[in-house]
N, C-alpha and C positions, 0 to 999 in steps of 0.2 A: 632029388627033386627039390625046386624053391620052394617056400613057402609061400602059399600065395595070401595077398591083402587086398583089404576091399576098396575099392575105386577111389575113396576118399585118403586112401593112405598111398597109393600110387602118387598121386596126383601134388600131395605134398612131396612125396621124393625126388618126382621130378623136376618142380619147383623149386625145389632147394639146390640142384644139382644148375640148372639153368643159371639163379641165382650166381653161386660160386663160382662157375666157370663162363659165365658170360664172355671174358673175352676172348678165352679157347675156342669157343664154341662159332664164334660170330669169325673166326679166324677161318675156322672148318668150311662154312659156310660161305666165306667171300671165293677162299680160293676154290671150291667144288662148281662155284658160277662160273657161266661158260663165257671165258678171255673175253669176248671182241664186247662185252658191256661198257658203257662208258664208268668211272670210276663213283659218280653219285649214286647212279642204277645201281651198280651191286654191289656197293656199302645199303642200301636201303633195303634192298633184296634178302640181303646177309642177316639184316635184324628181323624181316619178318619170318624167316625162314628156320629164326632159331625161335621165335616167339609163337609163333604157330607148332611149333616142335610140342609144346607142352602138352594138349591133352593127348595127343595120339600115346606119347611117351608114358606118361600118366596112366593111361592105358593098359599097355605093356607092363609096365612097372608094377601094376596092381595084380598083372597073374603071375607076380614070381620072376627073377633074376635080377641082374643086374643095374639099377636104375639110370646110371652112368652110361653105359653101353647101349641103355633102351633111348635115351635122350640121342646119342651122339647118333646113333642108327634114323634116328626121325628127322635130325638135322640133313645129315645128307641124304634122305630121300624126298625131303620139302625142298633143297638148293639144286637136286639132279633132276625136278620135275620141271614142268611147265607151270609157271605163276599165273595165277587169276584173279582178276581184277584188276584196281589202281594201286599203286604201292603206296603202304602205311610207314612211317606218318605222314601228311600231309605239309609239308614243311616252304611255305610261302618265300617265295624271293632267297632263298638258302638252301648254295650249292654246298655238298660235305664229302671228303677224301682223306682216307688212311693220314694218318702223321708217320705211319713208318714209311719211309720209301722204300723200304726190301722187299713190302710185302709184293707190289707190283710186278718186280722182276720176278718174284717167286713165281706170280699169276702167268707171265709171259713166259716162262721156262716150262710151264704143265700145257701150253698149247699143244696141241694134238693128242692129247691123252681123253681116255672118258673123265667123263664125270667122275664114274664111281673108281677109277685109278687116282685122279686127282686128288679125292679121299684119302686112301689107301696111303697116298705121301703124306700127307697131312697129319694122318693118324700115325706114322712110323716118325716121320722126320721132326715130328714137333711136339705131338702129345705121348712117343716114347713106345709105343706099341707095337711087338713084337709081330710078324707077320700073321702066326693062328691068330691072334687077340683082334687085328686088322680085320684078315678076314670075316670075321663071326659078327663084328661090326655090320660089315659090306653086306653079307647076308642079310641080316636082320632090315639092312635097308633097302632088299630087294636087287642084289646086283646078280645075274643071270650065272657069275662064273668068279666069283670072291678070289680065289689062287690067282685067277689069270690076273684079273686087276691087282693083286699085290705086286706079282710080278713086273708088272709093265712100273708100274709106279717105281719098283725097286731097280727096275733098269734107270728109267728116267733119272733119276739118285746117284748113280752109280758113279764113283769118283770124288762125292762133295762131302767135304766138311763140315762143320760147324762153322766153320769162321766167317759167315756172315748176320751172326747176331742170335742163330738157333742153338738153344740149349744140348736138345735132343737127339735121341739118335734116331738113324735110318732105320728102316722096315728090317728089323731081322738082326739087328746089331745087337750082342751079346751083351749081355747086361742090363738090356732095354727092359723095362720094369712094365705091365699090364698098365699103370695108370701111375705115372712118375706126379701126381700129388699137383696143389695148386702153387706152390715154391719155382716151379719147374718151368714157369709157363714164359714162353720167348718173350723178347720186345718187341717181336712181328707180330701184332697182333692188331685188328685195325676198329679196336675198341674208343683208341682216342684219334679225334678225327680234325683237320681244321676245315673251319668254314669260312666263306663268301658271301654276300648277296649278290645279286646279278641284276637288281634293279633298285637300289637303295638311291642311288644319284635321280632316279629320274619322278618316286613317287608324289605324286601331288596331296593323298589322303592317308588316312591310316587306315590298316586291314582292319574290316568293317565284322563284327560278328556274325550279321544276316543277311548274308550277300546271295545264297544259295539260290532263291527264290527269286530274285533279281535276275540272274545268271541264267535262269532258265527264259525271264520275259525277255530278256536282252536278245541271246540267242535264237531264240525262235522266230524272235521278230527281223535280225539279221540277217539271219540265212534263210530266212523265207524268202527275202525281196533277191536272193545270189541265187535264186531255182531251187529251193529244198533241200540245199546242201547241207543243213543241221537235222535232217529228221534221222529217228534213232535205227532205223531201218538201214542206212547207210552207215554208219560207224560200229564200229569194233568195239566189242563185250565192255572193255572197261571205258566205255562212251557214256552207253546206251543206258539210259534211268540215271543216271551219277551225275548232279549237275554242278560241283564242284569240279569235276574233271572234262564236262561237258563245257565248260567255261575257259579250258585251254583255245580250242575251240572259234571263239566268237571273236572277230577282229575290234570289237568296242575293247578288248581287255587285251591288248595287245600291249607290248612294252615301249616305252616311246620316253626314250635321251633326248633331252634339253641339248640344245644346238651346241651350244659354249663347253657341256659339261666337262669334255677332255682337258681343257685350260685349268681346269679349276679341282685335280685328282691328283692321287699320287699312285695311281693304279691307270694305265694306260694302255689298254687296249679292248676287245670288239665291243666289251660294257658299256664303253662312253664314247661308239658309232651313236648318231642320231639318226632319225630316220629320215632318209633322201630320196628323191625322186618324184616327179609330177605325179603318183598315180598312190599314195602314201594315204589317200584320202576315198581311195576306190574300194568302197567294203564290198562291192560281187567278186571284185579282183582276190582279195585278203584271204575270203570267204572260199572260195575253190581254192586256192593255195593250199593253206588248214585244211581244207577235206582230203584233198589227195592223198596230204601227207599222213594223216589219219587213220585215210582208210583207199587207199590206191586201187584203182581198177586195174585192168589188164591190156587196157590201152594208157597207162601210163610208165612209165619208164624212169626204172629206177635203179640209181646208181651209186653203190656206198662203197666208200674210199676202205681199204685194208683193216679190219679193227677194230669197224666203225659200228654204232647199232643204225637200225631204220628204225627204231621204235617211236612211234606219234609222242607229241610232248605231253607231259605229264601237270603242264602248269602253262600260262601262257607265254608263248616265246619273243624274245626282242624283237622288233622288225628295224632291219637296216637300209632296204632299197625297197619297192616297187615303182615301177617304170616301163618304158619301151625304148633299150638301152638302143637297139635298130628297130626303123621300122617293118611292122606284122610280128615282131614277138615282144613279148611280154615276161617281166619278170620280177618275183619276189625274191627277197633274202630276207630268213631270219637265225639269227642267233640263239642256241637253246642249250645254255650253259659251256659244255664242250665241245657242242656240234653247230657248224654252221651248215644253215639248208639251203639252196637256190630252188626254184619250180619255174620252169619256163615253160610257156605256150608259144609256137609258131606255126601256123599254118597249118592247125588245127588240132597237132602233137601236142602230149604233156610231158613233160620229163621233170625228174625229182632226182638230186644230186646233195649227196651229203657226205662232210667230210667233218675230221676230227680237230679241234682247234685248243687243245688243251695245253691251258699255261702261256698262251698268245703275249707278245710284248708289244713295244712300238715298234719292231721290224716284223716279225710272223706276223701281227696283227692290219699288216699297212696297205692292203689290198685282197681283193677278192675279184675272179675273173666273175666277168657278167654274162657275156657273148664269145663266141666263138665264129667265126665264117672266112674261109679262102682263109688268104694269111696275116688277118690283123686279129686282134680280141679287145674288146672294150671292155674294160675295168674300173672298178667303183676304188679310189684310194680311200686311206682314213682320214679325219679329220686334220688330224694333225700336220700330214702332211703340205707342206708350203712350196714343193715345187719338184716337176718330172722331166724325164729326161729318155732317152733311148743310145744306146750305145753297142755298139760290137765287138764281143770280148773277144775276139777274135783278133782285133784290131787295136791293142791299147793305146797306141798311139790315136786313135781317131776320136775327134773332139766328142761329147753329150750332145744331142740334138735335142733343144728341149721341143714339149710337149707343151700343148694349151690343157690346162685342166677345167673343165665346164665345170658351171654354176653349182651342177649336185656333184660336182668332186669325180667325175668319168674323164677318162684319157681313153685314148684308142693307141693301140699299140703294133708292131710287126711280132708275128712269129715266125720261130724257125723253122725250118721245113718239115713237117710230120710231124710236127707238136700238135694235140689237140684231141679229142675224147677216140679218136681211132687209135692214139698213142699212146693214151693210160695200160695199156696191160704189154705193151710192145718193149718191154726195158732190155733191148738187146744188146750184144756187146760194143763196146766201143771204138771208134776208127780214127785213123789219123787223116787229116782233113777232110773236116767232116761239114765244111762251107760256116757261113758268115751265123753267127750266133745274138742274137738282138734281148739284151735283157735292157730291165726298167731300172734305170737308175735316181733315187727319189732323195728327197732332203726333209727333215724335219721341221717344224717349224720354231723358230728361239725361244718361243714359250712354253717348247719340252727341252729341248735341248740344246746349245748353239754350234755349227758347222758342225751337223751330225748328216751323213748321205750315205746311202747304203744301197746293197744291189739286190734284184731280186729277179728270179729265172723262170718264166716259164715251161715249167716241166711236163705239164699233161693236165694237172689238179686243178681243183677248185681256189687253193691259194697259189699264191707262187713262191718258191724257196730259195730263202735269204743264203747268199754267198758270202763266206768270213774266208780269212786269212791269217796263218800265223806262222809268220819266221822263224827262220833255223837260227839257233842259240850257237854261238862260238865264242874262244876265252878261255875263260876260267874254268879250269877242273872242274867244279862243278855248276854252271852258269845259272841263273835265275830262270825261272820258269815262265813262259811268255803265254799268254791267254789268246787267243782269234781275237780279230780284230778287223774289222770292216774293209771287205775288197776294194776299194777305191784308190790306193795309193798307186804310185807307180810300178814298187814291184809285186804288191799282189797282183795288177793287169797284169801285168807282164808273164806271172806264172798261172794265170787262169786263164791266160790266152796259148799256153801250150796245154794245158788239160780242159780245155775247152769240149775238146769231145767226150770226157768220161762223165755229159750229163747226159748224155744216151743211157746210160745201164743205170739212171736213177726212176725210180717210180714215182712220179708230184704228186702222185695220189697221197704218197704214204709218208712222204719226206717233210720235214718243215724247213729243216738247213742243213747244208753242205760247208765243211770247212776242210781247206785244203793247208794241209800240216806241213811243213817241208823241215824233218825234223834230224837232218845228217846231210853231211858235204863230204865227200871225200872224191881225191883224185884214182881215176882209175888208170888200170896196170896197162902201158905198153900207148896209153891215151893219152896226148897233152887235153887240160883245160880240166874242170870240175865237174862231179859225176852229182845231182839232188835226188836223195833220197826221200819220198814223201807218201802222205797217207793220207787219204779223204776218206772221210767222216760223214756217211749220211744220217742225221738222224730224224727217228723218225716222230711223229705226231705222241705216237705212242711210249716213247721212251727208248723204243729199242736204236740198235744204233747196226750199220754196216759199214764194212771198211775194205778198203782197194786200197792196195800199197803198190806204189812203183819206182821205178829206177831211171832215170832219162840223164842219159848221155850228152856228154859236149856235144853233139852232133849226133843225127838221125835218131829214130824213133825209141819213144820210151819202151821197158821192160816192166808187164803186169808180174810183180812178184808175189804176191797173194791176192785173195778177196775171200773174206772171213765175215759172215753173219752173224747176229744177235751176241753182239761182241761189246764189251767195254773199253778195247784198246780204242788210243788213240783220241779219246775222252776224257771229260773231266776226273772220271773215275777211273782212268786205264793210260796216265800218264806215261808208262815206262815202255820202251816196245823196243823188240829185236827182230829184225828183217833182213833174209837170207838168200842169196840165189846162186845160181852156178851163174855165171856168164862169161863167152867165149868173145874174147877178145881178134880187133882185123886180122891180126895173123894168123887166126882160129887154136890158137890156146885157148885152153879152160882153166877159170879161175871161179873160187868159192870166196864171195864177196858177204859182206854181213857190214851191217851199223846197226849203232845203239842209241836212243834217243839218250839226254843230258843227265842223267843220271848213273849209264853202263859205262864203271871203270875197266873191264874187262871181260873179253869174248874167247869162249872156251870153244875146239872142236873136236869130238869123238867120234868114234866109229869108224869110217874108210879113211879119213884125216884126223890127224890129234895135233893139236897147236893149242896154244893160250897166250893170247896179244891183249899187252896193256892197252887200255881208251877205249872210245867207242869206233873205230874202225878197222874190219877186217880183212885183209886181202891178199890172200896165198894160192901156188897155185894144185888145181882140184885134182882129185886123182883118177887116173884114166877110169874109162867106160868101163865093163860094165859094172863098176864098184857102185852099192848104192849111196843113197846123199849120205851126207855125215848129217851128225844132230849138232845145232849149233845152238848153246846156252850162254848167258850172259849174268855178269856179278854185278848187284847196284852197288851205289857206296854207302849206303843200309848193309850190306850184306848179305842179301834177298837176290835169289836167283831166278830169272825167265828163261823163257823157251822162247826160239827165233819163229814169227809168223814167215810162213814159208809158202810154195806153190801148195804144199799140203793141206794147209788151212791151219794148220798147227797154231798151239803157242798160250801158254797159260801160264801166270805164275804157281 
């Protein structure tokens, strides 16, 4: 039995415990938040959830056990509940996200797990805790079936390492110590954070100490004259009585960019959008916008991109458009740190469309669809932008058709057949000709950058996703490494006009750029002319990334050799790749083909074939039916071995 102490000695224990382990704990707490949070939300979330931890812990702590165990137990039952209220602190014009980047991919790798699994990894793979110690945790924080969530956790695990930055061991790893001490603790931890402002360019005054009471005369009196769109009766709990956050709210505190400001930044994108459009001045317009978004009825329609939250803003958000991009509909745009929102009314409809926009540049950043109808869509470009254009990548050879850009920076544009909000979830496979494709071909303006033009596709989304390019390396043993590079040239047209169609299996929702890799040449067996091996790259809003690898012949249609999800290959961080397929040549022999991107001296094959061919290309022939595949591995000149991405999905270093 513990010993038990009195409330006031609890309370310091857990205090102290919070103290020390702050940024374990805050780590506990980001990754147990449920993935599709944008990344300020649940860094904000993460600190209340471990600050709120205290008294309940204190609590616990004071009838006896482990104070340690009563904290982290309270932690994860404040980050697996439902949050109430406005999120503390209150942190004005100041967006904040992890400085580790791992942590995120961590976050993205516990997708589909619970909550209290999510934990369970947490507690084995980073603070060291052996599965019982795990579960008694899980317990203590109320989880229905503690074993089952260590399990699923220790599946999810299963196979990794350490070597991305974690000290600790996995759930169940021998050795793993009940509480590996505060020495121990990863550099995953998303204690230290960098920050933003998102309206520091455009403030006219400085944050006023007593604005509160302001906030509320402003508001009431605003949306009173928009029909009672501010009464508290209509908004959601952390609205109603809070007049700091009821002040998200009120279109008078709306975020409003100085015209010029893009000219005059070194930070270029949706920030320093000004606000455009004839109706920028309509507060019953501004004012319904805000409430929808707020607090949505069920005649409004609402639509969020993969990832994304719906959650109402927390602070007042940018406004980039209001307008009637066609006439009878009506539309706002605002920008709310990494979500951009559209709300359009037509003909009587409200609809509310929100997608993810994190880390925007001068290309992700360069446009936003407005409208949608039959086969055109009118779009609001960025500022920056200096001139448009329409072209058919179908057709490289076919000149730019430019565009007139109006006054508030809208083009009207063609789409391709089936593009458009019936095609957002429609990502199916991809065909060979698959008709004339019409992306927006734009330029920069010389005051960001000079002879900068760059392409963008409309995929389905609320942005459209920038197309890059990047040539196959030949030469030298081991050639220089070549980065994407904007489709525009003659042979990126040229080779996005045969993979034209694999923008059908992309989702616009979720995508921000596509780069098509063409990272191996080789001549194939029994075939005059050159075989391109390549790999497109979608990635996405979120970080994550997918990838379609293919094989296309001197003649007649390409060969899908894999397509691999939530992958790093073929990325800034998955430089190396090996891709393998059988292919049966006009004679109908079979042959076991592989390449290496510019770093594989050599391709090994085991199994039903054993060969080892110096360089990056392999090509012998395959051994009859019904032998299964060989495993095909490759040597870098590192000395670092990969696994060939295959039809399997395979392929890991």
């Amino acid at each position: 039995m513990g010993q038990r102490h009195g409330p006031g000695t609890g309370l310091r224990q857990a205090e102290a415990v919070i103290v020390e382990r702050y940024p374990q704990l805050l780590r506990l707490a980001y990754l147990v938040l449920p993935p599709d949070l944008d990344r300020h939300t649940r860094l904000l979330r993460a600190h209340r959830a471990v600050q709120h931890s205290l008294r309940a812990a204190g609590r616990r702590a004071g009838q006896g056990g482990d104070p340690l165990e009563a904290v982290r137990a309270e932690v994860v039952r404040q980050a697996a509940g439902r949050p109430r209220g406005p999120l503390p602190p209150w942190v004005w014009g100041l967006r904040m996200w992890p400085s580790a980047e791992g942590l995120d991919e961590e976050a993205r790798r516990l997708t589909g797990l619970t909550p209290y699994a999510r934990a369970a990894f947490v507690l084995g793979r980073f603070d060291g805790l052996d599965e019982e110690a795990a579960a008694a945790v899980l317990a203590r924080a109320g989880a229905g079936d503690p074993a089952g969530e260590v399990r699923a956790a220790k599946a999810a695990g299963a196979g990794d390492g350490a070597g991305d930055g974690a000290s600790a061991a996995a759930p169940g790893t021998p050795g793993a110590g009940p509480d590996p001490g505060p020495d121990r603790e990863s550099v995953l931890h998303p204690a230290d954070v960098h920050t933003r402002p998102t309206d520091l360019l455009l403030r006219r005054t400085r944050v006023r100490a007593a604005w509160g009471l302001a906030a509320v005369l402003l508001l009431a009196a605003g949306l009173t004259r928009a029909g009672g769109a501010g009464t508290d009766a209509g908004l959601p709990a952390p609205y109603a009585g809070a007049p700091v956050a009821r002040a998200a709210l009120d279109p008078t505190h709306l975020v409003r960019v100085p015209a010029q400001a893009w000219s005059d930044t070194g930070r270029v994108d949706f920030t320093v959008w000004p606000a455009r459009g004839p109706r920028t001045g309509d507060r019953a317009l501004l004012a319904r916008a805000l409430g929808a978004w707020a607090a949505p009825t069920s005649a409004t329609a609402v639509t969020t991109a993969p990832s994304t939250s719906a959650e109402p803003p927390e602070h007042p958000p940018q406004l980039l458009f209001a307008g009637d991009p066609r006439p009878g509909t009506a539309v706002v745009v605002f920008l709310d740190a990494d979500r951009i929102v559209r709300y359009t009314e037509q003909g009587g409809r409200r609809s509310l469309d929100i997608a993810r926009a994190d880390d925007a540049d001068v290309t992700t950043a360069a446009a936003v669809t407005l409208t949608r109808e039959g086969n055109t869509a009118r779009r609001l470009l960025a500022p920056w932008i200096a001139t448009a254009g329409v072209r058919d990548i179908t057709a490289p050879a076919t000149a730019v058709r430019p565009l007139a850009i109006g006054p508030d920076g809208t083009v009207t544009t063609e789409l391709a057949p089936g593009t458009g909000r019936e095609a957002d979830s429609a990502a199916g496979p991809s065909r060979e000709g698959c008709g004339p494709r019409p992306v927006l071909e734009v330029a920069s303006s010389p005051r960001i950058v000079e002879k900068h033009a760059f392409l963008l596709a409309d995929l389905g989304g609320l942005l459209p996703v920038h197309l890059t390019y990047t040539p196959p390396v030949e030469g030298a043993d081991v050639p220089p490494a070549r980065q994407p590079r904007e489709a525009t040239g003659p042979a990126a047209l040229a080779r996005w006009a045969q993979e034209a169609c694999a923008l059908d299996a992309t989702d616009g929702r979720a995508v921000r750029a596509l780069n098509l890799w063409d990272f191996a040449v080789t001549e194939l067996p029994e075939t005059p002319g050159r075989a391109v091996w390549s790999c497109t790259r979608a990635t996405w809003w979120t970080g994550r990334g997918d990838v379609r690898i293919r094989l296309r012949p001197p003649a007649g249609d390409a060969l899908t050799v894999a397509q691999v999800g939530s992958t790093a290959a073929c990325g800034r961080f998955g430089q190396h790749v090996l891709a393998a397929t059988v292919w049966r040549a006009p004679s109908g022999r079979s042959y076991q083909l592989a390449a290496g991107s510019r770093e594989v001296v050599e391709i090994n094959a085991t199994g039903s074939l054993n060969s080892r061919t110096p360089g990056r290309i392999l090509a012998v022939a395959a051994p009859a039916a019904p032998a299964p595949p060989a495993t095909l591995t490759a040597t870098l000149h590192s000395g670092a071995v990969i696994t060939a991405l295959d039809a399997r999905g395979g392929g890991r270093d």
